[in-house]
N, C-alpha and C positions, 0 to 999 in steps of 0.2 A: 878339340871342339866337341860339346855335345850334341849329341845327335836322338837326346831322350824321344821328339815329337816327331821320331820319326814312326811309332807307332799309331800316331792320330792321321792315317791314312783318309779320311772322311773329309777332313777337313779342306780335301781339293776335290770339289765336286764340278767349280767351273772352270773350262780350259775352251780357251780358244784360238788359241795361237802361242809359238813360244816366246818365252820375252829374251827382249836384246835390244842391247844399247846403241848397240854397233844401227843407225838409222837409216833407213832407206828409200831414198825419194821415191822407187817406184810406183803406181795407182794405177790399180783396176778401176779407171774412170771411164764409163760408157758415154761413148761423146754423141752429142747431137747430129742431125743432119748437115747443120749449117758448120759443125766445126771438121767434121769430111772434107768438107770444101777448103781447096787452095786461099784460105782467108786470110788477111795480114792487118791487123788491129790498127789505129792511128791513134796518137794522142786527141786530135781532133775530135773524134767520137766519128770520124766516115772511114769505113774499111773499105780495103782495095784487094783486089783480085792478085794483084800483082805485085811482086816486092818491092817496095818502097826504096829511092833512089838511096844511094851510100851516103852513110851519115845521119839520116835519119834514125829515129827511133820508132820502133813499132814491135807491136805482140805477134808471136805465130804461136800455134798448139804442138805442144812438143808431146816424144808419145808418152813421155810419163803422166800425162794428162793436167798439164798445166799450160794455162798462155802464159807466156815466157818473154820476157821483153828481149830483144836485139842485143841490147848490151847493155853494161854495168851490172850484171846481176852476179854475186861474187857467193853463192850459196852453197858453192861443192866445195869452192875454195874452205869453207867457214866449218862445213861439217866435217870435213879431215881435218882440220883441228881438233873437234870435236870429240870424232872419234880417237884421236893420238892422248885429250886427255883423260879420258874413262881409265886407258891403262896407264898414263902416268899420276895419277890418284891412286890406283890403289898400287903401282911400286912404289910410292909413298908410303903409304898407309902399312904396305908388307912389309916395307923392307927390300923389296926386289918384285918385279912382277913376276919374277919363276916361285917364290912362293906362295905367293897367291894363285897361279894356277895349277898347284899342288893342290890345292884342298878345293878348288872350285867343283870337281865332282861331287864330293861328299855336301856342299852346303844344300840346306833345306830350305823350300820354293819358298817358304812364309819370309825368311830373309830379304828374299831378292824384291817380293811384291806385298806384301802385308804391312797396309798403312801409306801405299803410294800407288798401287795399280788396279782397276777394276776385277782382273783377273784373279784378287783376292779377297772370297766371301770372306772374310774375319773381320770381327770387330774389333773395337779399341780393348775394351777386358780380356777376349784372347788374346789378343796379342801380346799384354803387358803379360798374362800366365806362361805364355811364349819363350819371353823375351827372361820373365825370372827363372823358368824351367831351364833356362841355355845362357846359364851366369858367367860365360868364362871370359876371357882376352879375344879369341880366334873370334868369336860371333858377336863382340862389341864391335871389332874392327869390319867386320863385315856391314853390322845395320851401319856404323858411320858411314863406308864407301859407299853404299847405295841411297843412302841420305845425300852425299857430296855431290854423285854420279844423277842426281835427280837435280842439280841447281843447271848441270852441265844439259842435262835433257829440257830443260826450260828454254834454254836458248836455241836450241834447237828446235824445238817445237813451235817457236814463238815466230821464230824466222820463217819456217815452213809455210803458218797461217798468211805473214805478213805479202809474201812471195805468191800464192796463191790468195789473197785475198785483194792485190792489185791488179794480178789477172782478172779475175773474175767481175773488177769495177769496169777494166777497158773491155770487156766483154759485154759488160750490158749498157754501158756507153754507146758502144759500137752496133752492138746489133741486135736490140730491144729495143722496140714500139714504147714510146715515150708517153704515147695514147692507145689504148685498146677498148675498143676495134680501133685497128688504125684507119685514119679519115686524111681528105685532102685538107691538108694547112696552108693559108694566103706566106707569100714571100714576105720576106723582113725577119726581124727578128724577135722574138715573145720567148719568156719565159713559162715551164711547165710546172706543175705540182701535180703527184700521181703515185701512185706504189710503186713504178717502178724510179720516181726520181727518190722516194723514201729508202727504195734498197740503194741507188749510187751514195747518197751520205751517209746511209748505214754505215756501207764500206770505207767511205773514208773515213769514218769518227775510227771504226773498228783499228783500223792502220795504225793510226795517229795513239791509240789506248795499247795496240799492241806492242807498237816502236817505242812507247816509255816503259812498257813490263823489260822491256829487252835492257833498257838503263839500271830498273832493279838488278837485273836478273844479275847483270854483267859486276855490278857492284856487288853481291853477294859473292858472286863466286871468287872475284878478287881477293875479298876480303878473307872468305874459305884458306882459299890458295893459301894466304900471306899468315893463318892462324890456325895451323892444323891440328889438330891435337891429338897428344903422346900420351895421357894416359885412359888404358883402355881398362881397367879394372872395374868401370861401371859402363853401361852405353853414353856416349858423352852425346849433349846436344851440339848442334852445330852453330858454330862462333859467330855465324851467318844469320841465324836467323830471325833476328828484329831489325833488320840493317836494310835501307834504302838509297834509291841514288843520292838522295839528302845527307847520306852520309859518307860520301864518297872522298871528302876530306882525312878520313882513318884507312884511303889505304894509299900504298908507296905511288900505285899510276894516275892519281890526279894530276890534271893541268897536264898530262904528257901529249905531245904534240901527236896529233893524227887519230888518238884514241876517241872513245866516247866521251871521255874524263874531260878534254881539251875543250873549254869556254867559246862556245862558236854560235854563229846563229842557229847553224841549223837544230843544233841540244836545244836552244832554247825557244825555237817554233817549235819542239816536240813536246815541251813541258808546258807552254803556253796554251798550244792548241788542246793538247789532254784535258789541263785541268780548264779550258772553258767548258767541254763537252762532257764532263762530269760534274763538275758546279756550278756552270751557268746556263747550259744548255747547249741552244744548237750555234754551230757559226755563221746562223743568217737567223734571223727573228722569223723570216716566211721561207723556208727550206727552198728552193731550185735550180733546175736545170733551163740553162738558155740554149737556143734553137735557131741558126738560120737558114734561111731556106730562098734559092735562089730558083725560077722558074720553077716551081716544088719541089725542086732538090734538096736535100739536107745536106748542107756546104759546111756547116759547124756545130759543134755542141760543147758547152762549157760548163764549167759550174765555178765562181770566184769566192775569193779567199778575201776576210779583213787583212786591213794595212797591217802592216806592221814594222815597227822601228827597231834594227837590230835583233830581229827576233820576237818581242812583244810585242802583244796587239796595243797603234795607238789608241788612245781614249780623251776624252773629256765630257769632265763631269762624271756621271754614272755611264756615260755611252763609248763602248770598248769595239764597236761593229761598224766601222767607215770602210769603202769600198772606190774611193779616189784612184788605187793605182790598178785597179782593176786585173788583178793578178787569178789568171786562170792556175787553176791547180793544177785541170788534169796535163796541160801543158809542160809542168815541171815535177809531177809526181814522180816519174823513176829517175829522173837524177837526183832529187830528192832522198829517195829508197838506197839507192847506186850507192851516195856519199855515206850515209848510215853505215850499209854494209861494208864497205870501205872499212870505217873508223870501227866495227864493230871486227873484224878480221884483226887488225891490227891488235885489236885490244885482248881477244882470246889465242892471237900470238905469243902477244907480253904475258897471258896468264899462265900458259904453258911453261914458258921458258921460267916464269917464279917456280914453278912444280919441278922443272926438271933438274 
């Protein structure tokens, strides 16, 4: 391997941390007063002091600084995966992973992060001067593995937001002022519009945008997986990279039971709901959060979801936003999530085992 740019020493002026793929859920996250407190999230949108009876489902703040749901959350399971295949790519790619970590001293940091990590001030014309300055085999096979090992970091990062960013909706479900200043509200039931009901559907739209990048994500890499490519005499692009869940039919785990791949409702309220909230907008025409309130108490808080038949929102006519079965989301958002991850384990199981 050439090691010519190892004299352009300048060229790493920003460093802020070392990179590694190896990912770590832990966060320096500075917690609030209220999350100090023995506090235990409800789907409902009212938190209790107290753990919620067996069987239920509720968030607590775990210390890596996430609310955390009770159960179904399958995210260590997914990132040992994960991390198992970083090194079975590039024993792939090597030939054996003991050759590859034969030269992993010697490879240069532009390698590892120039053209995919903030950590590297380079632009595109360096790095092409780069990339022809260090023409051999050894540093083709390198920029592919970390081009490969970046479909495999998508998924993992994408889970990460997805797992924290359902936290963070039963967080302000639960214990953010729906009205500020908060005021005494008459009992019944009314509907809210406010900044803080614009961030709960922020978060859900974000969910729903994030849990179909994860359908990309998972098809690319499959696809990776199943197309690796042997000749290293030029930097080869990755076989992967105009490929969408849409194209999921080119590779071997379509249709395979339990996967992402497998035709189910829940794949297809993730594709329905995305592409209304990027093409058609929002999934309520007047955005809200509902509220009730019993002697002023706040007894529930919801926000519902259009009908939908097998997956698709029904429709007639131009009208695709019927509210008949009155389906609370926040109600069934983590077995929702839970089932995802479920079928998302399973399917970077099967990708593994194609690599190994």
């Amino acid at each position: 391997m050439s090691v010519a740019v190892a004299a352009n020493s300048t060229v790493w002026q920003r460093k802020f941390g070392a990179c590694s793929f190896e990912r770590m859920f832990s966060q320096s996250t500075e917690m609030s007063a209220s999350d100090r407190q023995p506090t235990y999230l409800t789907l409902h949108g009212v938190p209790l002091s107290d753990v919620p009876r067996s069987g239920v489902v509720y968030f607590s703040f775990d210390p890596q600084g996430v609310w955390r749901a009770s159960t179904g959350d399958f995210s260590h399971e997914i990132e040992n995966i994960c991390v198992r295949m970083h090194d079975a790519l590039a024993a792939q790619i090597f030939d054996g992973i003991g050759q590859y970590h034969a030269i992993l001293p010697k490879v240069p940091e532009w390698v590892v992060t120039a053209g995919l990590n903030s950590e590297a001030p380079i632009s595109r014309e360096l790095f092409e001067k780069l990339v022809g300055a260090n023409s051999d085999p050894t540093t083709h096979k390198l920029l592919y593995l970390y081009d490969c090992r970046r479909l495999v970091s998508g998924i993992q990062e994408a889970l990460i937001e997805v797992v924290q960013l359902q936290g963070e909706f039963y967080k302000t479900l639960n214990l953010e002022e729906l009205f500020y200043p908060p005021s005494v509200s008459p009992d019944g039931i009314r509907h809210i519009g406010s900044p803080v009901t614009a961030k709960l559907i922020a978060l859900i739209n974000v969910i729903y945008i994030r849990l179909h990048s994860l359908l990309d994500y998972a098809t690319k890499l499959v696809f990776e997986a199943e197309h690796l490519r042997t000749d290293f005499s030029r930097y080869p692009r990755l076989a992967s990279k105009n490929k969408l869940f849409g194209d999921r039919r080119r590779i071997s785990l379509n249709n395979k039971t339990g996967t992402l791949f497998e035709p189910c409702d829940l794949i297809t309220e993730t594709e329905a709901i995305r592409n209304l909230i990027i093409h058609d907008g929002f999934f309520d025409e007047q955005p809200k959060v509902y509220e009730v309130r019993v002697n002023g108490v706040v007894q529930e808080r919801f926000i519902l979801m259009p009908d939908r038949e097998n997956g698709r929102l029904t429709s007639y006519g131009s009208r695709n936003l019927f509210y008949g079965n009155e389906d609370k989301i926040n109600m069934r958002l983590p077995s929702f999530i839970a089932e995802f991850q479920k079928r998302l384990l399973l399917t970077v199981k099967e990708t593994l085992t194609i690599l190994s």
